[in-house]
N, C-alpha and C positions, 0 to 999 in steps of 0.2 A: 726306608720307603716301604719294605716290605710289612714291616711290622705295625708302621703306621694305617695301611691298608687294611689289617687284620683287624685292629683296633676299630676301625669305621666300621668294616661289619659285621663286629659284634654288639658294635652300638644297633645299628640298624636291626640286627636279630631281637632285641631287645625291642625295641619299637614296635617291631612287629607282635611277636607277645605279649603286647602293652597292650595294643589297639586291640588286636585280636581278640581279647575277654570285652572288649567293646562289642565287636561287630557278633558275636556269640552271645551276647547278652541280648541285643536286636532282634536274633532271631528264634532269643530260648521261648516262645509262642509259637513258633511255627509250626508247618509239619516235620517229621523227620526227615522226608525226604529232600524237603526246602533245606534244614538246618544242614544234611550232609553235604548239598550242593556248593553250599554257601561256604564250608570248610573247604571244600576242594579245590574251589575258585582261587580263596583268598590264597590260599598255599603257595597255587599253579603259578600264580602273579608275584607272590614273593621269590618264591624257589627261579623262576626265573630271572628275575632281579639280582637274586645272587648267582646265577649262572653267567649273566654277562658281566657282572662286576669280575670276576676269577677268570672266566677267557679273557677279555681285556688286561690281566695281569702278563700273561704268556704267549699271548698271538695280540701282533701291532693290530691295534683295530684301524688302522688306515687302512688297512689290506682286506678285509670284512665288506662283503659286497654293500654298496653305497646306502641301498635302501634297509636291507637289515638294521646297519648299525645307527641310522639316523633315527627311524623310529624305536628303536631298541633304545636308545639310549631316552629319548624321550620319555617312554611309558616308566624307565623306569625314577626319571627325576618326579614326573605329575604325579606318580603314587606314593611316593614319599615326602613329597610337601603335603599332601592330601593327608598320609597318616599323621603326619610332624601334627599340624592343624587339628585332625580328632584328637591325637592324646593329649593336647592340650587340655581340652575339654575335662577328659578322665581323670588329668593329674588334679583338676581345680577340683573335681569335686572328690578325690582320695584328701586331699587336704583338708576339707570341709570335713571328713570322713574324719579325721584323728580327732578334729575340736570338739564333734558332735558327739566321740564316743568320750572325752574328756569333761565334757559337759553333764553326759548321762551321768556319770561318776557320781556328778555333783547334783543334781537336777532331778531330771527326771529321762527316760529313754523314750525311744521310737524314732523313726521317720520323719521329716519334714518336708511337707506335701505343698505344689503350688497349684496354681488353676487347671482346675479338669479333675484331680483326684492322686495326679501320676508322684510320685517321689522327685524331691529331686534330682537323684540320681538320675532319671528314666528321664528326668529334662534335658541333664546336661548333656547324657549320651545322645540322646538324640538330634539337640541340637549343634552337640560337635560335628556328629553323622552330618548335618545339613551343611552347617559351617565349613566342613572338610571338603565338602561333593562341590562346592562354589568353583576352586582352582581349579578340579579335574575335570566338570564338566567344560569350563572356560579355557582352559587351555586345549582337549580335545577340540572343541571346535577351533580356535587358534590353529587349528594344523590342517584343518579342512577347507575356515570359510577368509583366512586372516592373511596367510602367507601371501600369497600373490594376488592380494586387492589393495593394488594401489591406488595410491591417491597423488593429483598433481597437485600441488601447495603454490599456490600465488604470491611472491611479495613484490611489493612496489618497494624499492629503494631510492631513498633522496642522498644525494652525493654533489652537496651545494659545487663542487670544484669540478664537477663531471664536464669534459669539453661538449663540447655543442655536436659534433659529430657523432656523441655518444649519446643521445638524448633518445629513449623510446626505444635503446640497446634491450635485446632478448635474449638472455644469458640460461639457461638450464643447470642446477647441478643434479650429478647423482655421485652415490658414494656405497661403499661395500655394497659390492655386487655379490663375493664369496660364489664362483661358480661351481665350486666344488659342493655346497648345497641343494642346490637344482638336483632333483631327478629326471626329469626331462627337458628339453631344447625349448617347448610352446610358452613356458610363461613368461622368458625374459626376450622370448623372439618377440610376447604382445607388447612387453614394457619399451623395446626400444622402439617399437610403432607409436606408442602412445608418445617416445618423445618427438619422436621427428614429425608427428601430428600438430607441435607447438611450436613446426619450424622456428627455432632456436638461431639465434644469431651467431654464438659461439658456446659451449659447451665442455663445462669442466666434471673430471669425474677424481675425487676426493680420497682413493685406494682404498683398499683391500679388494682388487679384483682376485683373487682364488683364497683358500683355508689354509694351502701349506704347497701345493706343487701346480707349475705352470701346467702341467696336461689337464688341469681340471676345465683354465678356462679356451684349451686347444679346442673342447667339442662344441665350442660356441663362439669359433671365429668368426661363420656367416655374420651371425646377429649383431655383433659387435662393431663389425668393420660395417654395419650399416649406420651407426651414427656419425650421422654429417654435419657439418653447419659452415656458412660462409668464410665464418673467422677462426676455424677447425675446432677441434677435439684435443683439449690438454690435460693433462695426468698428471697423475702423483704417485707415488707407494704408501702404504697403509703396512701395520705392523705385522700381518700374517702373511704379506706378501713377502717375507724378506725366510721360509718357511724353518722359523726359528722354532714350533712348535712341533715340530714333525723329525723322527728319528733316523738321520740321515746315517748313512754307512762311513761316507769320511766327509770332512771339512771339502774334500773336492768338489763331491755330489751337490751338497748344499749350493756352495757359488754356483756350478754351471746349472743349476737350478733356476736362481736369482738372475744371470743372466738372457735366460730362454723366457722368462719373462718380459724384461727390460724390452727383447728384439719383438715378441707377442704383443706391446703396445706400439710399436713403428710397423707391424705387421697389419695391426687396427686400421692404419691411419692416425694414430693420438701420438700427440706431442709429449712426452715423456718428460719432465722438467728433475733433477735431481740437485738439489742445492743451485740450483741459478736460477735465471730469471732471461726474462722477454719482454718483446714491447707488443700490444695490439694495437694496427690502423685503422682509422673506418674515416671517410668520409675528411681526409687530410688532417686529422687529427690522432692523437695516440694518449693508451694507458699502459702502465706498467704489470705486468705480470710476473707473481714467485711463488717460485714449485719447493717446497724442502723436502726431503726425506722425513721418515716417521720420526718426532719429537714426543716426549711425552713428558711430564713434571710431575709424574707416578714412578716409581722408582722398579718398578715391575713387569715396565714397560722398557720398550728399546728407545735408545736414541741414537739414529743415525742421520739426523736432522741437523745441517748447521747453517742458522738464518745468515752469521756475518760472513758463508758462502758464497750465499744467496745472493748478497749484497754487492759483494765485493765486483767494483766499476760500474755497479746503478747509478744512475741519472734519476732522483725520484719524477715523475711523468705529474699531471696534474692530479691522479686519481690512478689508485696503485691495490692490487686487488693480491693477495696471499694465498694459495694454496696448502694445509698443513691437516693434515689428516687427525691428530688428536685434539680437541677442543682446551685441553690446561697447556696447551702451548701457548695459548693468547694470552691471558692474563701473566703466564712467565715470564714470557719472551719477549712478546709481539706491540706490548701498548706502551713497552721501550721506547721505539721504531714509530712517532706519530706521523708519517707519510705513510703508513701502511692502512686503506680507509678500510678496508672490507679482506676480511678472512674468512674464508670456508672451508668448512672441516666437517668428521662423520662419529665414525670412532664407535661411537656408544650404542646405535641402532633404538636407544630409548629403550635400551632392555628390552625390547620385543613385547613389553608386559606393562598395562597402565592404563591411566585415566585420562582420557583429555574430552570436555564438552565445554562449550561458552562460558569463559571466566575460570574455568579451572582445569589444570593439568599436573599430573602426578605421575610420575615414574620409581620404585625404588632404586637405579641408577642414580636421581638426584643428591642421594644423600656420600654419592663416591664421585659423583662430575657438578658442582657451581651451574655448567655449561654443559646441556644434556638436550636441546630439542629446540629450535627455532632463532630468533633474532634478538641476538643480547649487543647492546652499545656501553661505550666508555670516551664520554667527549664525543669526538667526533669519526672515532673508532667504531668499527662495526665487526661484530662475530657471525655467523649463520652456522648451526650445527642440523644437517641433515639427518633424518631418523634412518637412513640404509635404505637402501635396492632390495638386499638378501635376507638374508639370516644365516645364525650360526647357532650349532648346539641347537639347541629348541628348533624344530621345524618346523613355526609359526610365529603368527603373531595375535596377541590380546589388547585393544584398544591402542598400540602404537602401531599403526599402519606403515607397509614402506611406502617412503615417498620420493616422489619426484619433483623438484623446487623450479620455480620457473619465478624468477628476476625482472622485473621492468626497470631497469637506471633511468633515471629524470634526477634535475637541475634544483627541483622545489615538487 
């Protein structure tokens, strides 16, 4: 592990280097005083970068005060895609570089100049320079204007088999909350205002409520235990709740971890569902409800999900709605099981990072989830995958909003 860690950064020293006769080359016009500034900066930003990469090696960064390590770790992923992206730049046209001197050989030499007068080179840098500033300037704002601007996402669901009791039903989901990202209480105190603004009928939340340890989401009981709804609040576990990722002291610590959890959702008021299942009544009719534990068909992922648990002495109800926290459980598992009309799941947060405007939406997640952001059918099956409450790692978000789903069931 160690060695492999070494090995990254001296890729990354390398990179740095790379770029570096980039951003030097930017500023070989300047003044001197510009050009020193500009070395010192770039350094100060690197040299830090490998400063938290190396404590990170020898002090648990869980233990690292919250805000430090969150933006910490941020500045230093955005500056390294940023450089990843100019040296792209630099390497196309060093390549260009060998053909052109392999060329002169043959040919004839000099420079090849495009519009304005400027060389190529002095194109390409420059517009790697611009090309590279795209992700950093976007993801910095991502941390400012993106995190906590939520969005409530409407769907109308037809559930030809939906009882009549259930007709005009207001269901809410959310899903990764991760309170352990939060630096303070105000943003998810407004989010659960905005939901209980859409007075919700019943109210499902899809897990990851913390990163790795039940205290994270202990300093936001108030907030939490104020989601209500007539038909309650049911839950699930999500894969970081179970704090697999986090370096525990013995196999003890871990469980009585996972369990101060477990009682922190009956502490909420939420229905906690773990491999079973439940009925909803409304109006003398009834659906079926099923909680699993985290499943995954990523092999990377945990499985502590078991649907024929779940199942085991169900009565399928006219209209059976699943709880299951990773979205490739559905098409694994789930469209087995055709009484099971509607599955809601979270998981992916939409990468935090993407494109979504009228007719077109894009997340690099897609290309590792099928099932990565809104309402996907099979027959008469239905998937809904929530984009997240929170966020992890990155403390923001760029054009994938968190959201908040709000459900209208109808008959047609």
């Amino acid at each position: 592990m160690l060695t492999r860690f070494f090995i990254l950064l001296f890729i990354l020293l390398l990179v740095d280097l790379y770029v570096f006769q980039g951003v030097r080359f930017l500023v070989a016009q300047r003044a001197p005083s510009t050009q020193r500034i500009t070395v010192l900066i770039y350094w100060a930003i690197a040299l830090f970068g490998y400063g938290v990469m190396l404590t990170g090696q020898w002090i648990d960064w869980h233990t690292w005060p919250r805000v430090f390590r969150t933006y910490a770790f941020a500045i230093v992923v955005i500056f390294y895609l940023s450089k990843i992206i100019f040296s792209l730049f630099l390497a196309t046209d060093d390549i260009l570089r060998v053909f052109r001197w392999g060329a002169s050989k043959l040919f004839s030499s000099g420079d090849v100049t495009v519009a304005g007068g400027i060389s190529r080179y002095q194109f390409l840098v420059r517009l790697g320079f611009v090309v590279g500033s795209i992700p950093l300037l976007s993801m910095l704002y991502g941390m400012t204007g993106g995190a906590y601007r939520y969005q409530v996402k409407r769907v109308r669901l037809k559930l030809p088999n939906l009882p009549p009791g259930f007709e005009g039903l207001r269901a809410v989901q959310i899903s990764d909350i991760h309170t352990g990202s939060f630096l303070d209480r105000k943003p998810l105190e407004r989010a659960v205002e905005l939901i209980q603004n859409e007075s919700p009928d019943i109210i499902f939340f899809t897990g990851d409520l913390v990163n790795d340890r039940h205290e994270e989401a202990v300093e936001h009981r108030d907030a939490l235990s104020r989601l209500k709804a007539p038909l309650g609040v049911h839950s699930i576990l999500g894969n970081h709740d179970y704090g697999d990722y986090f370096r525990w002291k013995t196999q003890a610590e871990k469980a009585d971890n996972l369990e101060k959890l477990k009682r922190l959702h009956a502490d909420f008021g939420w229905n906690l569902l773990l491999n079973e299942h439940t009925f909803i009544e409304r109006n003398g009719d009834r659906i079926g409800l099923l909680g699993v534990e985290n499943w995954s068909a990523r092999a990377n992922f945990s499985r502590y999900g078991d649907l024929g648990k779940a199942l085991n002495g169900f009565t399928p109800a006219p209209v059976n709605i699943l709880l299951s926290h990773d979205p490739s459980h559905w098409k694994a598992e789930v469209v087995n099981h055709p009484f099971i009309d509607l599955t809601l799941s979270g998981h992916t947060h939409g990468f935090q990072f993407g494109v979504e405007i009228p007719g077109f939406r894009w997340s690099p997640v897609q290309y590792v989830y099928k099932e990565w952001a809104d309402l996907y059918d099979a027959g008469r099956q239905h998937l809904y995958v929530n984009r997240g409450l929170g966020f992890l790692g990155y403390p923001g978000r760029v054009g994938i909003l968190p959201e908040i789903t709000v459900f209208e069931f109808s008959r047609a």
